[in-house]
VMD Tcl script that draws the C-alpha trace (Angstrom):
set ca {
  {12.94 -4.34 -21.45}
  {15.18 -1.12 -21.84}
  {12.58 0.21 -24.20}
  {9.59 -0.51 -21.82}
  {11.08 1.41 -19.16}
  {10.86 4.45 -20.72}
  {7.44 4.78 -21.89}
  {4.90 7.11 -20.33}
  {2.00 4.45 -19.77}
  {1.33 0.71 -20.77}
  {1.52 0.27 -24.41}
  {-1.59 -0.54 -26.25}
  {-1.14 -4.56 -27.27}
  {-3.56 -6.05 -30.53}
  {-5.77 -7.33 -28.05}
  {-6.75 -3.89 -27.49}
  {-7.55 -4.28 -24.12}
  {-6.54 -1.54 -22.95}
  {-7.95 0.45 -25.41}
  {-9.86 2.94 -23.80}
  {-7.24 3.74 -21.12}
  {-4.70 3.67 -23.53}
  {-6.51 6.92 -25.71}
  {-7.36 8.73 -22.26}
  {-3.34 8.94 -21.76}
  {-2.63 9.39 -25.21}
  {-5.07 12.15 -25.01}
  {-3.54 13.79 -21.99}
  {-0.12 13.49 -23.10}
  {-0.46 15.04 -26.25}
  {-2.07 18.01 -24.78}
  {0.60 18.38 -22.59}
  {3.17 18.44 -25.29}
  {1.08 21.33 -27.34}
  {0.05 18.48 -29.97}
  {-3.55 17.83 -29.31}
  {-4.96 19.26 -32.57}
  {-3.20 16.29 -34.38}
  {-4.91 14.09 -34.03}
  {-8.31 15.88 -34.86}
  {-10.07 15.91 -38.59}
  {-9.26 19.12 -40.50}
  {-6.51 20.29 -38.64}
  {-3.53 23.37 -39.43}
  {-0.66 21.76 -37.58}
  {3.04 21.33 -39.25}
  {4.55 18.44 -40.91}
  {6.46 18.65 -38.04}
  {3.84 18.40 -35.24}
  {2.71 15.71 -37.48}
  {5.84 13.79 -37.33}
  {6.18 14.28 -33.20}
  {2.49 12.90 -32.83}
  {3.10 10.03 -34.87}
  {6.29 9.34 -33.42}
  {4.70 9.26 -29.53}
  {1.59 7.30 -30.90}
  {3.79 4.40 -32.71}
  {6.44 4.57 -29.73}
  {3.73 3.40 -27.47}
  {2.37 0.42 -29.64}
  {3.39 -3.24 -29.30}
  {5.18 -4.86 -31.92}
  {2.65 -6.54 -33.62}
  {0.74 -3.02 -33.91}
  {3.70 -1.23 -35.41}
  {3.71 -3.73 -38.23}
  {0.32 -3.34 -38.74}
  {0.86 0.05 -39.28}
  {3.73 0.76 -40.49}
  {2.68 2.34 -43.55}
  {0.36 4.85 -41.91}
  {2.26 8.68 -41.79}
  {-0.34 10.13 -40.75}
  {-2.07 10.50 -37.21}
  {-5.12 11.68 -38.10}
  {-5.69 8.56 -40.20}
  {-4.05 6.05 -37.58}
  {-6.13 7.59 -34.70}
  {-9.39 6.69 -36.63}
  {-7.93 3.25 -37.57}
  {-8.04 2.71 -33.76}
  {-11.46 4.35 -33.36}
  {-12.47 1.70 -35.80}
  {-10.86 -0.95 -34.23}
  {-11.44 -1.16 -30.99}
  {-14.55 1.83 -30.10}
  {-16.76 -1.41 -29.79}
  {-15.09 -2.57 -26.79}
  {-17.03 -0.08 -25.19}
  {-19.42 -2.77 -25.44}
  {-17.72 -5.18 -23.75}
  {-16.49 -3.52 -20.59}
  {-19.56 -1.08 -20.26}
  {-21.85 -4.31 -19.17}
  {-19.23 -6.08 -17.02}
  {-18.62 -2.55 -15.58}
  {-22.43 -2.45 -14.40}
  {-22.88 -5.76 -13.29}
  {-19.47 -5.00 -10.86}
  {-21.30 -1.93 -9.83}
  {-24.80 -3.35 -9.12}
  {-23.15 -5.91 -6.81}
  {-20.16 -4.03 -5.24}
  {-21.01 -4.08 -1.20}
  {-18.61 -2.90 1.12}
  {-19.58 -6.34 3.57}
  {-17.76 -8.33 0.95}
  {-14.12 -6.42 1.80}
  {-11.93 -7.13 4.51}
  {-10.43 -3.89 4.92}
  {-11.22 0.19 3.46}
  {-8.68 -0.25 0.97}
  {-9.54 -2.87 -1.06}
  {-13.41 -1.11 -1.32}
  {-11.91 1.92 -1.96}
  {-9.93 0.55 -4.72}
  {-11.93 -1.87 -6.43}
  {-14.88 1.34 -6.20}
  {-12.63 3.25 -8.55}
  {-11.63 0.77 -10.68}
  {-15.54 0.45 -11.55}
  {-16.24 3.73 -11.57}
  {-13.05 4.58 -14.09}
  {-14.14 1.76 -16.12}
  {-17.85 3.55 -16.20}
  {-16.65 6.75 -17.15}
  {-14.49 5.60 -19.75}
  {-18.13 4.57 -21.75}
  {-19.66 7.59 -21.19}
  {-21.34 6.58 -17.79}
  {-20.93 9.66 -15.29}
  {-20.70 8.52 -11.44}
  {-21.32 11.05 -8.83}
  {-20.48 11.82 -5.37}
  {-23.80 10.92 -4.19}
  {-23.80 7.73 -5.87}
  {-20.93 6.43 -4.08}
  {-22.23 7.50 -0.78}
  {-25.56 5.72 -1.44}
  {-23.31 2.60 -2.57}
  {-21.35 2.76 0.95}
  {-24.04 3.48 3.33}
  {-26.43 0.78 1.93}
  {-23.81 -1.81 1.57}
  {-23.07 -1.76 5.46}
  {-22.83 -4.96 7.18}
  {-26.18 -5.75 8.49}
  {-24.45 -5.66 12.43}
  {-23.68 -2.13 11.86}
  {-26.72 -0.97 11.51}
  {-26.43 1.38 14.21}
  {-23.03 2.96 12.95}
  {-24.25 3.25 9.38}
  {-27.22 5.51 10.61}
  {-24.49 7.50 12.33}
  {-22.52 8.28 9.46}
  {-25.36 9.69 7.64}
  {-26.34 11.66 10.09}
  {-22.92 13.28 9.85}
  {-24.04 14.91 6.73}
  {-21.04 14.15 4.27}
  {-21.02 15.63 0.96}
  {-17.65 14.00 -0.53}
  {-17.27 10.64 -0.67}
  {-13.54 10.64 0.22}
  {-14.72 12.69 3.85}
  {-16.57 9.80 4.20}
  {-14.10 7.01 3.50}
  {-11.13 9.14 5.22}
  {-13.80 8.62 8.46}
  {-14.24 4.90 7.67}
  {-10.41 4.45 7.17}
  {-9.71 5.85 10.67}
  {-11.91 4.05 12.56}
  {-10.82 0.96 10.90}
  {-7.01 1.45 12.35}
  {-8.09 2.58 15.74}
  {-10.70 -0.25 15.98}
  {-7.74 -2.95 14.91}
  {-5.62 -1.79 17.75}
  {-8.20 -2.05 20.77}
  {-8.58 -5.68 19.62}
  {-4.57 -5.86 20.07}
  {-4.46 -4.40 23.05}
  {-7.55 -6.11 24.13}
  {-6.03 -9.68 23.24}
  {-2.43 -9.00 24.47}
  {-3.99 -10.61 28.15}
  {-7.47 -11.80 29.37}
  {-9.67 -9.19 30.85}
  {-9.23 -8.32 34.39}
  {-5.96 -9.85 34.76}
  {-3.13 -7.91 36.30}
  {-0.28 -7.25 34.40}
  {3.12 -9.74 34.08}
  {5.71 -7.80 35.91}
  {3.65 -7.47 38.90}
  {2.93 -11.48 38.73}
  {6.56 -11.97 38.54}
  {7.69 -9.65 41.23}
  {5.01 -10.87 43.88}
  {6.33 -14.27 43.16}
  {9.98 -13.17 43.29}
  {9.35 -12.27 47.20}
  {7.32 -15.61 47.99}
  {10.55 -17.36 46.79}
  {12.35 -15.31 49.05}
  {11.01 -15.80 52.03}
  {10.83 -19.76 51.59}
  {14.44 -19.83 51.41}
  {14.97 -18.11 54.89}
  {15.36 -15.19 54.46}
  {12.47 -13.90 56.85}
  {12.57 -13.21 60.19}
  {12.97 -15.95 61.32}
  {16.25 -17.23 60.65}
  {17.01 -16.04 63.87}
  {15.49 -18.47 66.22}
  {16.83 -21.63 67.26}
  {13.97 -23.51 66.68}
  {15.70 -26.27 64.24}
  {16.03 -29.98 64.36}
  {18.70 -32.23 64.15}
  {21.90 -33.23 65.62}
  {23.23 -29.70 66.19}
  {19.71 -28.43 67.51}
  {21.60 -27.71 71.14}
  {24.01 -25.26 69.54}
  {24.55 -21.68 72.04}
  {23.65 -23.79 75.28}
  {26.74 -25.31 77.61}
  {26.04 -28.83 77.15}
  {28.89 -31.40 76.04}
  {29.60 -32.51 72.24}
  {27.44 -35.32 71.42}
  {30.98 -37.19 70.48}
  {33.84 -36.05 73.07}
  {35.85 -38.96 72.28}
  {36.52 -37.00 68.54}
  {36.78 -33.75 70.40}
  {39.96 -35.25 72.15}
  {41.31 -36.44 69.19}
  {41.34 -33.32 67.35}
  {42.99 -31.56 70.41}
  {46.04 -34.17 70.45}
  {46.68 -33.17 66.42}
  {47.38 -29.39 67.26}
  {50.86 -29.40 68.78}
  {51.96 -31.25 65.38}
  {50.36 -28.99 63.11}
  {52.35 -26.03 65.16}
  {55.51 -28.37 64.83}
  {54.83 -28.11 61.16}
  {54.61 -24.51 61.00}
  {57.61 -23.69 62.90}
  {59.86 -25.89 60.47}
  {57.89 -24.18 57.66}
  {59.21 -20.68 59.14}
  {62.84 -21.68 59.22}
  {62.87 -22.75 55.53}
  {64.00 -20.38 53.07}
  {61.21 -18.64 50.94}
  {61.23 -20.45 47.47}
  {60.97 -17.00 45.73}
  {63.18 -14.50 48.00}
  {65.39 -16.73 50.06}
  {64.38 -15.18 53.27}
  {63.49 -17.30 56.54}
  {60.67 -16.40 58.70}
  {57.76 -15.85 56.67}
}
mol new
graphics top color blue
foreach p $ca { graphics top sphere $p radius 0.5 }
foreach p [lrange $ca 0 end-1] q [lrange $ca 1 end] { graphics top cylinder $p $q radius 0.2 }
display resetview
């Protein structure tokens, strides 16, 4: 896992399927490194370029591949091999890569992205067999692949007059994002409905007033036994009125032998 970590790109397996990818890195790679004539027929490079290229080539193999060639020194003769090997793939992936592109329809994706992507990955897989894919192409491919209910919006993008297929899908990408917020913000509450805190506070004063705190508190307008309270008429029970009157002078007889006690915390009388 150590050793897979450091490589550059995906190492070609004996499957070979990643063949074609595989020699499009190798190919850039090498350039960069000032070793691209190695691998070509006839070449005037060093035993020592010789040995770099052969050591980058072998370093991204599988296991299975560096076994099978092992023996091979040089890369002029092990890039061949490979040609040999596994060129007629091309035959392979070039019809799958049509068929994807005949029926790739931007109705069948739920968001930009994934069109975007999976457009690429066709088109990379076209030009990898020789099959060129323009600009124009891929706006033909978008605009006629509409879903038939934008009819009316796919008419207005080509009136827009792109050139560049990514002006076109930065467009459709945009519209996308603010189009999935209105429906948010749309279904955050029911059209025509006022929002919650003014609900809450309009209900906030109904309680309020139902628990008397209006105006009319005021009035003496209640029933019950005390309904004659603020007018001189006699307590409904005098005899109980008495009764409490005669307890009084006791409850001041208590107090006054409470004031000559000392004070349980400074020993004082009168308090």
């Amino acid at each position: 896992m150590s050793n897979l970590s450091k490589l550059e790109f995906v190492a070609l397996d004996i499957s070979g399927k990643s063949y074609m990818s595989w020699v499009r890195n190798v190919e850039i790679h090498l350039d960069a490194m000032g070793l691209a004539d190695t691998t070509k027929d006839k070449n005037q490079v060093s035993n020592q370029d010789c040995a770099k290229a052969m050591i980058f080539l072998c370093h991204h193999f599988d296991e299975a591949l560096k076994i099978e060639y092992i023996t091979v020194k040089d890369p002029v003769i092990l890039w061949n091999n490979l040609k040999d090997k596994y060129d007629h793939l091309k035959m392979v992936v070039l019809p799958q890569a049509r068929y994807d592109w005949t029926y790739l329809r931007l109705q069948d994706f739920k968001s930009i992205i994934e069109y975007n992507s999976a457009m690429f990955r066709i088109i990379s897989q076209l030009k990898l067999c020789g099959n060129n894919i323009t600009d124009h192409d891929m706006l033909e491919k978008t605009f006629t692949t509409f879903h038939a209910s934008n009819m009316l919006l796919q008419q207005q993008y080509r009136e827009m007059g792109f050139k560049k297929y990514s002006k076109l899908i930065s467009h459709l990408f945009i519209a996308e994002q603010n189009n999935g917020l209105l429906i948010k913000n749309h279904e955050s509450r029911p059209t025509g409905s006022c929002p919650f805190p003014e609900v809450n506070e309009m209900n906030f004063h109904q309680a309020k007033r139902r628990r008397g705190h209006g105006p009319s508190r005021d009035h003496s307008h209640g029933r019950g036994r005390n309904s004659n309270h603020g007018k001189n008429n006699a307590p409904i029970n005098p005899t109980h009125h008495q009764q409490w009157k005669k307890k009084e002078p006791k409850h001041e007889a208590v107090q006054a032998t409470n004031a000559e006690n000392a004070c349980y915390r400074c020993g004082e009388k009168g308090h």
